[in-house]
C-alpha positions as CSV (number, residue, x, y, z in Angstrom):
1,X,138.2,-38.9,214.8
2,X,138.1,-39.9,211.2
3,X,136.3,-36.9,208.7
4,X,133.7,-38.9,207.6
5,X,132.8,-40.1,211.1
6,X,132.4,-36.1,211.9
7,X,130.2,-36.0,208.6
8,X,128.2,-38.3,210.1
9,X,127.8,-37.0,213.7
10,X,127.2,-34.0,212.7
11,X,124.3,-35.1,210.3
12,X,122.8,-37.3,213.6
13,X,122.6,-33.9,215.2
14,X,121.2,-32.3,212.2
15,X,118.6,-34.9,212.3
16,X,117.7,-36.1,215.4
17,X,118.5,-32.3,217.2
18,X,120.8,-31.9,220.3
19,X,118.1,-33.1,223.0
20,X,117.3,-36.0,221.5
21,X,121.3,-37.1,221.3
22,X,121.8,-35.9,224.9
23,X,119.2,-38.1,226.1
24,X,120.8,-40.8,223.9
25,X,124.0,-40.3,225.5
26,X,122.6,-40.5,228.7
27,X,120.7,-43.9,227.7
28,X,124.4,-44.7,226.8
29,X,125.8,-44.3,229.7
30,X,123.4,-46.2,231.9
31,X,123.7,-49.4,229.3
32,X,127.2,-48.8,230.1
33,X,126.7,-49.0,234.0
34,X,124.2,-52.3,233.7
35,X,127.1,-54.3,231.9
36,X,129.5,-53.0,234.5
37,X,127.6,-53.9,237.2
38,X,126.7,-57.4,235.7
39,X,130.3,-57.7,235.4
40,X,130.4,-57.3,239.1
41,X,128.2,-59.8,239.8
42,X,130.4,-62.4,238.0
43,X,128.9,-62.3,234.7
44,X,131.3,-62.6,232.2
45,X,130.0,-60.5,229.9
46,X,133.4,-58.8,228.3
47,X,131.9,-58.4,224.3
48,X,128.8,-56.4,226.0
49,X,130.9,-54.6,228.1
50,X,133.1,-53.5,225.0
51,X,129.7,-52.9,222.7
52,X,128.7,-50.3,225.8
53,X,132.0,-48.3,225.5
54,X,131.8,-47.6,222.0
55,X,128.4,-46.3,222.2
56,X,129.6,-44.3,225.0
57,X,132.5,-43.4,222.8
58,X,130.4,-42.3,219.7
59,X,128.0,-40.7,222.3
60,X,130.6,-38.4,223.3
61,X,132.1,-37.7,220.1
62,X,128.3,-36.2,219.4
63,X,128.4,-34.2,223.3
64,X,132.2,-32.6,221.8
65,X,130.6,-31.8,218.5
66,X,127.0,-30.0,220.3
67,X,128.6,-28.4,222.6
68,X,131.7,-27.0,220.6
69,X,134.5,-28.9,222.5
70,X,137.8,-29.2,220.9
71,X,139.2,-33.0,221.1
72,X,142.7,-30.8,222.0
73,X,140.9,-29.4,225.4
74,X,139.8,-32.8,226.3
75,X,143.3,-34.1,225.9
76,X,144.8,-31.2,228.3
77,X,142.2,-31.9,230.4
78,X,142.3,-35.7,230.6
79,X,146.8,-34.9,230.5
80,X,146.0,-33.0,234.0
81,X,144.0,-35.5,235.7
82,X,146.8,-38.3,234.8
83,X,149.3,-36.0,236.1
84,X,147.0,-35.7,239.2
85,X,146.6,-39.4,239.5
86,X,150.5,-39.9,239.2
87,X,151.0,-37.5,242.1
88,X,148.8,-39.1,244.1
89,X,150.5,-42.6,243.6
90,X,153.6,-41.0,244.4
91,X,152.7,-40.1,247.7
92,X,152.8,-36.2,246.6
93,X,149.5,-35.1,246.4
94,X,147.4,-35.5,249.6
95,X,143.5,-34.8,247.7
């Protein structure tokens, strides 16, 4: 993430407090969901779709910065679930 995109994350939280961004995240997330499952229904909707992952995106650059997660743990984290998934397509992981 760019340094003045932390700046101005940060200054959100500062602002707005940690509550108030959680529930935005959450708000987020559910916009997210609608366009998904409009999408679904055979709405072509594509450019909202796209709109509701980068909110969802910025909204959990602000969760990593409240909460004191390092982008690094994320990405061993996210590394281990691909790995997972592989396995799993490969036939060698039964779970």
């Amino acid at each position: 993430m760019k340094n003045n995109y932390i700046q101005i994350l940060t200054e959100t939280i500062d602002t707005f407090g940690h509550r108030m961004q959680t529930m935005v995240a959450i708000e987020e997330m559910s916009e997210l969901t609608k366009e998904l499952v409009k999408h679904m229904r055979g709405r072509d909707n594509r450019d909202a779709i796209a709109e509701e992952i980068a909110d969802v995106e910025i909204m959990l650059c602000q969760l990593r910065l409240m909460h004191g997660i390092k982008t690094t743990d994320i990405d061993a984290l996210i590394a281990g679930k691909i790995n997972r998934l592989k396995n799993k397509l490969e036939g060698k992981d039964s779970g």
